[in-house]
C-alpha beads as a LAMMPS data file, in Angstrom:
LAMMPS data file: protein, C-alpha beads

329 atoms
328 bonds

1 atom types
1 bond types

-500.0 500.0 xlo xhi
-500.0 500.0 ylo yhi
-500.0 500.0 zlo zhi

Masses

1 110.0

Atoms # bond

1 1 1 -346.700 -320.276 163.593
2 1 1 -346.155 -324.131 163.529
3 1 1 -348.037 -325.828 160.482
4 1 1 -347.911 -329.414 159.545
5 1 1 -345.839 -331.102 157.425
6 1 1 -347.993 -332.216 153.798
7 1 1 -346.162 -335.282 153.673
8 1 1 -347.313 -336.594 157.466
9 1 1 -349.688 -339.240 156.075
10 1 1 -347.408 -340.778 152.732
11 1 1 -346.660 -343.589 154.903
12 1 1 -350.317 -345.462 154.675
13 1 1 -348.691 -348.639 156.360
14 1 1 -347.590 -346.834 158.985
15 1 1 -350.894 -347.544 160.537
16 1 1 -352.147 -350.859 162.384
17 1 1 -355.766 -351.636 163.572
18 1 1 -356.462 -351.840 167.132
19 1 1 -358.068 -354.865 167.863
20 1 1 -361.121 -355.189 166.313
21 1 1 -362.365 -351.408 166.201
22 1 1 -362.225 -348.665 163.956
23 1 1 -359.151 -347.107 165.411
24 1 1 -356.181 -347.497 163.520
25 1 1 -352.696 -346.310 165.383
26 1 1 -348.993 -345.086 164.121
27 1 1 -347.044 -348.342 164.887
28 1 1 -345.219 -345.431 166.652
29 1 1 -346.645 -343.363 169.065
30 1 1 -344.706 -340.487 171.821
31 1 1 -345.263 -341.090 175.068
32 1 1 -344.983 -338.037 177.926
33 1 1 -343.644 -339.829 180.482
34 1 1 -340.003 -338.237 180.304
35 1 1 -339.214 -334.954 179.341
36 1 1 -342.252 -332.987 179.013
37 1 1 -342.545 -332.292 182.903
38 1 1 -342.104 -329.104 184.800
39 1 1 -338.692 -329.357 185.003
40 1 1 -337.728 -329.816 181.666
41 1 1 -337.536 -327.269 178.834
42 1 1 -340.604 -326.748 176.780
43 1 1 -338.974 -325.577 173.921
44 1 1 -337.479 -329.084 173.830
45 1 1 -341.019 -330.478 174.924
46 1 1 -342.498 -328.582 171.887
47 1 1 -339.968 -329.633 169.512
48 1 1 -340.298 -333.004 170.281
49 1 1 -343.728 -333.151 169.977
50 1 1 -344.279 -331.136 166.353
51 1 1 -341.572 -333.382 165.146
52 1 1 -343.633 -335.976 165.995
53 1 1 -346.974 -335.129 164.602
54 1 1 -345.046 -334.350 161.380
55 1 1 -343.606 -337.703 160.877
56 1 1 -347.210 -338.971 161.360
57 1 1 -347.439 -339.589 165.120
58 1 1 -350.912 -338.930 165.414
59 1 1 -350.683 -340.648 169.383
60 1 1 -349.620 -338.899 172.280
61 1 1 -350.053 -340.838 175.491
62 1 1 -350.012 -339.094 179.010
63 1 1 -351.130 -339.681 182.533
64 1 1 -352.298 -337.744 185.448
65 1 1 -348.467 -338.287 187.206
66 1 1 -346.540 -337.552 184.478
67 1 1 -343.891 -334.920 185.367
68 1 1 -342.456 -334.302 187.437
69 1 1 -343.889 -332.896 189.655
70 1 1 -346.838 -334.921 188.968
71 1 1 -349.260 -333.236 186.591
72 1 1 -347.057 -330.932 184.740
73 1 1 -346.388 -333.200 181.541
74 1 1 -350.528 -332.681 180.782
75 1 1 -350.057 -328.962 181.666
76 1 1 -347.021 -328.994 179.424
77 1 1 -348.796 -330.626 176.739
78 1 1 -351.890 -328.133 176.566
79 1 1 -349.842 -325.486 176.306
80 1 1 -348.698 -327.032 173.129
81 1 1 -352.012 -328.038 171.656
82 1 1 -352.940 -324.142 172.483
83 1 1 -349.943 -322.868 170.743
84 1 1 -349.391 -324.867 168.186
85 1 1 -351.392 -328.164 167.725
86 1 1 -354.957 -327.261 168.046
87 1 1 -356.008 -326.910 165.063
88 1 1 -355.452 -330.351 164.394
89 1 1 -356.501 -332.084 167.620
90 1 1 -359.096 -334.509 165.918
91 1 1 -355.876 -336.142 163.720
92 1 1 -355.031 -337.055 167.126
93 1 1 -355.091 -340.039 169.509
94 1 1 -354.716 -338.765 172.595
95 1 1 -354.935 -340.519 176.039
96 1 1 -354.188 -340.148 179.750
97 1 1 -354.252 -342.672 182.860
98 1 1 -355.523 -342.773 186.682
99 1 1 -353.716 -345.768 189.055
100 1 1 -350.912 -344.486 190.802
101 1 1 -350.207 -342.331 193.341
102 1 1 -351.713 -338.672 192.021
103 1 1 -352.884 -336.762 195.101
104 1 1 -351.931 -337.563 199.134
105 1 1 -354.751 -339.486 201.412
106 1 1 -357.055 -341.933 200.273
107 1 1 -358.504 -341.105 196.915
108 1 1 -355.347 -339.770 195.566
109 1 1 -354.585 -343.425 193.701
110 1 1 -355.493 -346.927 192.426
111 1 1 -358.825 -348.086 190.959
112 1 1 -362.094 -346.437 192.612
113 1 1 -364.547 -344.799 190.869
114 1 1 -363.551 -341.770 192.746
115 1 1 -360.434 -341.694 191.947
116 1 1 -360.419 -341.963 188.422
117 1 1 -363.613 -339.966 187.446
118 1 1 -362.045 -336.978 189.715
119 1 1 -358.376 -337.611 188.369
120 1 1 -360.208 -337.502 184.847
121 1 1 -362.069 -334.272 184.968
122 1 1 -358.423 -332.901 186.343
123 1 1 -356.132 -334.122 183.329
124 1 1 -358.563 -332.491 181.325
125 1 1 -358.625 -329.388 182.478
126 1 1 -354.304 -329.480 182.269
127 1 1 -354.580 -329.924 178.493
128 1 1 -357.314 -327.722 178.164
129 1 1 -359.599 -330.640 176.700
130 1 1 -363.320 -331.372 176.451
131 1 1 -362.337 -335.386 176.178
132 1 1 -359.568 -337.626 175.481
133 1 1 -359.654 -340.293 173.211
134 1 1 -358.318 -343.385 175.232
135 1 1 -358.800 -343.524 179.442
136 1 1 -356.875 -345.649 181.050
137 1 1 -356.847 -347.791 184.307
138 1 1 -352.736 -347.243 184.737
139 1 1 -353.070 -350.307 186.828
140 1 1 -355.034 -352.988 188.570
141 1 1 -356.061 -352.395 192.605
142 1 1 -355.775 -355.241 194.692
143 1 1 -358.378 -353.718 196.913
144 1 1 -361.072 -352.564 194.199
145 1 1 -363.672 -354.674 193.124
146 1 1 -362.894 -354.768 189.321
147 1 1 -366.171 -354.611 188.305
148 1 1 -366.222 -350.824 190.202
149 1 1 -362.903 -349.900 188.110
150 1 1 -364.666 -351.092 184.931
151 1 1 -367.714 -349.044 185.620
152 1 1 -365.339 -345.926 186.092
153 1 1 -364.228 -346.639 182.641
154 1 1 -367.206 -346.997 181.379
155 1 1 -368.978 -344.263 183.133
156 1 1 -366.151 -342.070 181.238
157 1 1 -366.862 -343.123 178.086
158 1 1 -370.643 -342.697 178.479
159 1 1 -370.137 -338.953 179.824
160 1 1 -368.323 -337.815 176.951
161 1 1 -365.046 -337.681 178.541
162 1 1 -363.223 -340.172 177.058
163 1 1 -364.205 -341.974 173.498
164 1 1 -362.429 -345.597 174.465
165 1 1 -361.021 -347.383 177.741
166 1 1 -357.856 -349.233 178.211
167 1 1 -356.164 -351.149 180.659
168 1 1 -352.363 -350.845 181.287
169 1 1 -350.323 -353.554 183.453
170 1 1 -353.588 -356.185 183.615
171 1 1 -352.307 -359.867 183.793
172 1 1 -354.293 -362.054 181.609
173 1 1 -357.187 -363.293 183.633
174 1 1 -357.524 -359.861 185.051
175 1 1 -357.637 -358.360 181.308
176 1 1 -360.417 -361.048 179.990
177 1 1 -362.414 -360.305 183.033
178 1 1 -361.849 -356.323 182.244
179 1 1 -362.947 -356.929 178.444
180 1 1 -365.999 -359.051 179.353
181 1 1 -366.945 -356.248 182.217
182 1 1 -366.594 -353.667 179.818
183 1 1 -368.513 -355.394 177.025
184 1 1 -371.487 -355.671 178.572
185 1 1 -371.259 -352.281 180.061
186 1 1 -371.297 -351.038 176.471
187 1 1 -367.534 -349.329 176.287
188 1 1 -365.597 -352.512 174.638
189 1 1 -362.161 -352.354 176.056
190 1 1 -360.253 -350.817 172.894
191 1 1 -356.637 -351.357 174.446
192 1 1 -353.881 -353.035 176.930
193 1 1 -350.313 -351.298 177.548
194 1 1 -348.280 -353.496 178.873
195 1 1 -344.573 -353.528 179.275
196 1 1 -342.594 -355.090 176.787
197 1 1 -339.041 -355.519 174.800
198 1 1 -336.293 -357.866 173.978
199 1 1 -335.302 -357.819 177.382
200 1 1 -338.674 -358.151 179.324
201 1 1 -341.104 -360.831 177.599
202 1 1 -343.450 -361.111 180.586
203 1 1 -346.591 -361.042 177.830
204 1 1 -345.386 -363.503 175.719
205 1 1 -347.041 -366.014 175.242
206 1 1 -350.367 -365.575 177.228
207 1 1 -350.983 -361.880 177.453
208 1 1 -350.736 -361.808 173.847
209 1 1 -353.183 -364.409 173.075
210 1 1 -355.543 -363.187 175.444
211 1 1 -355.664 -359.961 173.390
212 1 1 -355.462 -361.562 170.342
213 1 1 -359.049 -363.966 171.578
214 1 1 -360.504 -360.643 172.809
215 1 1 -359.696 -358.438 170.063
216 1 1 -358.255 -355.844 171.754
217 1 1 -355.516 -353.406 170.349
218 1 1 -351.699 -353.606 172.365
219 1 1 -349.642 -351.005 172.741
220 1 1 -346.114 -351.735 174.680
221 1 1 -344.190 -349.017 176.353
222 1 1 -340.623 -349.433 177.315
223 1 1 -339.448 -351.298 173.813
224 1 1 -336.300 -349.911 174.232
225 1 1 -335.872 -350.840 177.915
226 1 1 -335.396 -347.733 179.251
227 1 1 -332.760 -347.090 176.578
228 1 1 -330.467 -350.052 177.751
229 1 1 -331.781 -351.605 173.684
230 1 1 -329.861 -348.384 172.438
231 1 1 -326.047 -347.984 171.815
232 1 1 -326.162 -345.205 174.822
233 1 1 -324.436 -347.345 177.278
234 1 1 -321.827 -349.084 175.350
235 1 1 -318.810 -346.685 176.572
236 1 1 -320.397 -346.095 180.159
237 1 1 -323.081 -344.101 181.454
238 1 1 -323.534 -340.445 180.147
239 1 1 -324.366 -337.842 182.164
240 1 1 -327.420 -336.411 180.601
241 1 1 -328.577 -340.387 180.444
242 1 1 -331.691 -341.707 182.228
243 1 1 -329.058 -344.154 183.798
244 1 1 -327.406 -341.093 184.660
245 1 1 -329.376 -338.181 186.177
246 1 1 -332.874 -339.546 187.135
247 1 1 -331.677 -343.453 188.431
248 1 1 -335.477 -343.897 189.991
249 1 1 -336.226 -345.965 186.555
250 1 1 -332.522 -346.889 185.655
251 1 1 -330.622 -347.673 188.006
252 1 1 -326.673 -347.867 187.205
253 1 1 -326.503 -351.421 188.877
254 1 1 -329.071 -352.527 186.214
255 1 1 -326.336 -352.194 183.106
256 1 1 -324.717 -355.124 183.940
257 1 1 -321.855 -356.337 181.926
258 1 1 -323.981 -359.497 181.066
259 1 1 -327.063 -357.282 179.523
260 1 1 -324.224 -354.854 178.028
261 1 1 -322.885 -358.540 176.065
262 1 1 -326.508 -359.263 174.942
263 1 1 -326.740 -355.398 173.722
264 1 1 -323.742 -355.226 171.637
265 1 1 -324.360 -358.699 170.366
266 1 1 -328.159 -357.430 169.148
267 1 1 -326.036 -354.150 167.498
268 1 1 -323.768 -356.146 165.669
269 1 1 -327.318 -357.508 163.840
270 1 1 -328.891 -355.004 163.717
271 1 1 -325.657 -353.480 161.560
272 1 1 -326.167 -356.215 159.832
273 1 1 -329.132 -355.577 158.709
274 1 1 -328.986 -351.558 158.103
275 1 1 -330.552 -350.532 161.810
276 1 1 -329.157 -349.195 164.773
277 1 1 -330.146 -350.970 167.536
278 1 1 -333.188 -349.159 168.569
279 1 1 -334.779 -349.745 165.796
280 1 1 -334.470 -353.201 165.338
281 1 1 -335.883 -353.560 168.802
282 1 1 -338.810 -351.706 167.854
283 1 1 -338.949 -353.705 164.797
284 1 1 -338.764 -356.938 167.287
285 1 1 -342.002 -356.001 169.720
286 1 1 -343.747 -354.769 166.246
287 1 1 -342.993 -358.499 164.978
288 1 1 -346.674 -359.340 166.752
289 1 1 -349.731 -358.169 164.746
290 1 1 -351.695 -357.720 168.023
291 1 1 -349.060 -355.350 169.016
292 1 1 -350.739 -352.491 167.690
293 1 1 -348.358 -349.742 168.274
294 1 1 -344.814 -348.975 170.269
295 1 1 -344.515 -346.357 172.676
296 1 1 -341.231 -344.293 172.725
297 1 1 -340.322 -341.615 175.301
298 1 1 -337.438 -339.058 173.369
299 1 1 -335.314 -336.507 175.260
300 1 1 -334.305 -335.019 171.493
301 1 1 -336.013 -334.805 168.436
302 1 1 -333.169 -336.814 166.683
303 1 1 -334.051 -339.399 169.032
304 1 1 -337.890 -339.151 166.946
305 1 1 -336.308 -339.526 163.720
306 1 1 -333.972 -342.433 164.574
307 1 1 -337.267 -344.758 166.273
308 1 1 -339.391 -343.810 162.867
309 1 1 -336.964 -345.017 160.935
310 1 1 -337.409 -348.606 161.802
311 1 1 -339.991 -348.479 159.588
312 1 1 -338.475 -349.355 157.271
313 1 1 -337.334 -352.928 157.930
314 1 1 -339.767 -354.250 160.117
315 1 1 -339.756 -357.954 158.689
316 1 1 -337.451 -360.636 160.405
317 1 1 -335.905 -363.503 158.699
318 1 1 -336.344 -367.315 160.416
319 1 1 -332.178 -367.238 160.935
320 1 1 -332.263 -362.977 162.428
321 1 1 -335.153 -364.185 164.793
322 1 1 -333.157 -367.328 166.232
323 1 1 -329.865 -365.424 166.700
324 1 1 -331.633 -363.193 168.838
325 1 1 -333.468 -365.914 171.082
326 1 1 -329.747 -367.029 171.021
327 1 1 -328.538 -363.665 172.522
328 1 1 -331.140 -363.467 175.304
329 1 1 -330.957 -366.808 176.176

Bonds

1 1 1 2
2 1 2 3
3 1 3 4
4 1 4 5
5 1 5 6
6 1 6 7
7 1 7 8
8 1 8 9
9 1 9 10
10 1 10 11
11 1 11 12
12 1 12 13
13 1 13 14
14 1 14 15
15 1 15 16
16 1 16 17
17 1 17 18
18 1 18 19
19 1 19 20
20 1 20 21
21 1 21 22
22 1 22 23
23 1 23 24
24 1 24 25
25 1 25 26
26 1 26 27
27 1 27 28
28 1 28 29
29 1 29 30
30 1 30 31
31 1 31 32
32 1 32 33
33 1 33 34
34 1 34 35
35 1 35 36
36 1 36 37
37 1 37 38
38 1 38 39
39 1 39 40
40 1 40 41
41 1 41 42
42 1 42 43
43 1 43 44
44 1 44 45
45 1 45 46
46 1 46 47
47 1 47 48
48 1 48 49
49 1 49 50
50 1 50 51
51 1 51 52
52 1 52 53
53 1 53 54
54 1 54 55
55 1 55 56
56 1 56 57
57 1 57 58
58 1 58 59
59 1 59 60
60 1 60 61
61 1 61 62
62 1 62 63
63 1 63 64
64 1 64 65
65 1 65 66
66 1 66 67
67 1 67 68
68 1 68 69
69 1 69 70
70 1 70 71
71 1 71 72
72 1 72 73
73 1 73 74
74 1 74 75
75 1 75 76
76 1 76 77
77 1 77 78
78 1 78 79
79 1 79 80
80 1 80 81
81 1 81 82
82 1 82 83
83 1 83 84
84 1 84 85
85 1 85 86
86 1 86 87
87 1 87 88
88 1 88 89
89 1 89 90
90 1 90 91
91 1 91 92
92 1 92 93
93 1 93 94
94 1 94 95
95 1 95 96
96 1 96 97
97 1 97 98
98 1 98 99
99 1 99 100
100 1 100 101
101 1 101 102
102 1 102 103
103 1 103 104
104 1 104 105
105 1 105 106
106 1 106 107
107 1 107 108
108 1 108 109
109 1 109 110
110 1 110 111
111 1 111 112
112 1 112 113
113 1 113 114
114 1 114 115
115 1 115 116
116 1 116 117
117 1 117 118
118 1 118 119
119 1 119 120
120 1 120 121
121 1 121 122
122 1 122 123
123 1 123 124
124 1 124 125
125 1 125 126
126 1 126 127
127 1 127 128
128 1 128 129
129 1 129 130
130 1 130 131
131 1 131 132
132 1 132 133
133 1 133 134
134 1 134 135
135 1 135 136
136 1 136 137
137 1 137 138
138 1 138 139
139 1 139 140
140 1 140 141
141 1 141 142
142 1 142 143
143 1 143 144
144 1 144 145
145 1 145 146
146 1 146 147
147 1 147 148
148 1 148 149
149 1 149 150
150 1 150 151
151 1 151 152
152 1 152 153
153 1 153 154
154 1 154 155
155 1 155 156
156 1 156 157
157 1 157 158
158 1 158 159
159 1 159 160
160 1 160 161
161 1 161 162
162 1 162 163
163 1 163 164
164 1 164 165
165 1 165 166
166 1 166 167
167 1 167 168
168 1 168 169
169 1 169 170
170 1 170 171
171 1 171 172
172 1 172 173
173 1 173 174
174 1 174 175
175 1 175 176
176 1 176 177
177 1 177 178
178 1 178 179
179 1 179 180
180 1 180 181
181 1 181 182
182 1 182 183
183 1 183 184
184 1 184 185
185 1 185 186
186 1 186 187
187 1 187 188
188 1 188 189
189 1 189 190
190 1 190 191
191 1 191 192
192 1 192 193
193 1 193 194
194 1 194 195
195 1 195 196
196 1 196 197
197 1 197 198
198 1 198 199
199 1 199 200
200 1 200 201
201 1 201 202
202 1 202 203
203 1 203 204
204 1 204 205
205 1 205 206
206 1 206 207
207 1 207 208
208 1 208 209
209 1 209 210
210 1 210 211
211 1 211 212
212 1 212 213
213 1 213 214
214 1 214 215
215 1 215 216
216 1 216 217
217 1 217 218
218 1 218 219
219 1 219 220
220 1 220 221
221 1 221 222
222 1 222 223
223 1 223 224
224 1 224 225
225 1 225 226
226 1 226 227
227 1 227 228
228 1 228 229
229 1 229 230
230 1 230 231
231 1 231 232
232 1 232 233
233 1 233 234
234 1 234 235
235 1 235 236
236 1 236 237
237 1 237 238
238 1 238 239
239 1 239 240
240 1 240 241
241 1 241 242
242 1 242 243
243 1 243 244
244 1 244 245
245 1 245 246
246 1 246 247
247 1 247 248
248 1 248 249
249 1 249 250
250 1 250 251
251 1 251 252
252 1 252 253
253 1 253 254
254 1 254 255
255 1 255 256
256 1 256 257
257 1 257 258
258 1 258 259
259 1 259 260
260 1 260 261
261 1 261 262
262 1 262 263
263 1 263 264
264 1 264 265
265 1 265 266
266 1 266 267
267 1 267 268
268 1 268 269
269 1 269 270
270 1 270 271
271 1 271 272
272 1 272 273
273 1 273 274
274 1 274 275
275 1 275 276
276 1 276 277
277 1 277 278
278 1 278 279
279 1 279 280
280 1 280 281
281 1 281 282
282 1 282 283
283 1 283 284
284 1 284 285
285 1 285 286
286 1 286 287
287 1 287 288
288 1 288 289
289 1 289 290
290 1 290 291
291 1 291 292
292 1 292 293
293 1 293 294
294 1 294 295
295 1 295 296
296 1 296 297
297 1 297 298
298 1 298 299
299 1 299 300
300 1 300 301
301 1 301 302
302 1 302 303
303 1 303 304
304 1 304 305
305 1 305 306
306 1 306 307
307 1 307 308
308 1 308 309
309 1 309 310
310 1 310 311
311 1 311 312
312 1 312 313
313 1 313 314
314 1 314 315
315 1 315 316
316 1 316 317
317 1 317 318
318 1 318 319
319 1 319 320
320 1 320 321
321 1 321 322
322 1 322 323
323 1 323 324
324 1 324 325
325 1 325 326
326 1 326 327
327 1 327 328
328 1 328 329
């Protein structure tokens, strides 16, 4: 019978505000994206996850596609708040997302009321929830009036299915039309996940200062680049990589010997300054107050340990921050 570690919660400043609300999130949180899917081992999944909540990871973040197949990493996920986390689900943050492709013909993905409100009700029946805590729209639709995606949101949060919404891949006009939509709808949008790292800086500068004016929380997935900001490719690519045996989000071609230059120039730093090199790129997107929280994916539980320990240097000096912008240049 799984039970807690005591010492979950020593770390009190390992816990940001979001935004302006009352929610305050681990400045690490587990995402479900990778390894928690049909297809993988649950004992693994399980591991992962307990580890996790132990170290004070209070927020898991899902969505409806997550697998694969598509759907299984909220299945997997309920089996482990049945077994083993239950007991403790309101220490938890947890969240799921509706935008991409879920289910085939025309209501099966992006941003209709529909959609969402139907992809909802199914992620929580997977995890065997009455509500999540953040809902998601996993990305803007082109063809969707936003103020009908907004509505969804807010529709959620009204029905008790959802206590906050979020937005995840909004530009920034798109995201302070979102937050005034959902303001005077009466469900404030709580939080953005974008992408983000050392190597992708697409929200920097006016994403983040669009957040920052609307007070709403950030949380970044991909800090580590897919694990490319890890020492996992210096020597080639391993078989039981991303890179190497699921290249539909890393492709080979994308470890170039120019980012592979930049990545052992940011380890030699981050040696420097007691890190590996995953860490000090978490330490790096963390850098931004309105960067509320970093999302990691982990295919071992050593994986877990080795992000939460970049806690403890998260500060930068003026000379460590301009040798890295003179790495990525």
């Amino acid at each position: 019978m799984y039970s807690p570690a005591d010492s979950r919660y020593d770390a009190k400043d390992f816990y940001r505000r979001c935004g302006r609300s009352g929610v305050r999130l681990p400045l690490i949180s587990l995402g479900l994206w990778h390894n928690f899917g049909g297809q993988d081992f649950y004992a693994n999944a399980r591991a992962i996850a307990c580890r996790a909540f132990d170290l004070g990871i209070t927020c898991f973040d899902l969505a409806n596609n997550y697998g694969p197949p598509a759907g299984s990493a909220e299945t997997t996920f309920g089996r482990i708040l049945r077994e083993d986390l239950r007991p403790w689900r309101d220490e938890m943050i947890i969240t799921t997302k509706a935008g991409y492709d879920m289910w085939p013909g025309p209501y099966g993905e992006w941003g209709s009321r529909k959609y969402l409100l139907s992809s909802l009700d199914q992620s929580l029946k997977r995890m065997g929830l009455e509500y999540v805590d953040i809902f998601y729209s996993h990305r803007p639709d082109p063809h969707t009036p936003l103020e009908e995606t907004m509505g969804a949101l807010a529709q959620a949060v009204r029905s008790g299915k959802a206590l906050y919404a979020g937005i995840s891949n909004y530009q920034p006009a798109d995201t302070a039309r979102a937050a005034k939509l959902l303001r005077d709808l009466g469900a404030p949008c709580l939080i953005h996940q974008p992408r983000y790292s050392m190597l992708d800086r697409w929200i920097e500068p006016a994403l983040l200062a669009t957040l920052e004016a609307e007070g709403i929380g950030c949380t970044v997935f991909s800090p580590l680049a897919k694990g490319v900001l890890t020492n996992r490719y210096f020597s080639g690519i391993p078989a039981d990589s991303r890179a190497g045996h699921n290249p539909r989000f890393l492709l080979p071609a994308e470890i170039t010997d120019a980012v592979l230059t930049k990545t052992k120039k940011l380890d030699e730093l981050a040696q420097s300054r007691g890190q590996t090199l995953a860490q000090m790129a978490l330490a790096w997107v963390l850098r931004h107050k309105v960067v509320t929280s970093a999302l990691i994916g982990a295919s071992k539980v050593s994986q877990v340990d080795d992000c939460v320990g970049a806690m403890k240097h998260l500060n930068f000096s003026a000379e460590e921050l301009a040798r890295i912008e003179k790495i990525l240049a």
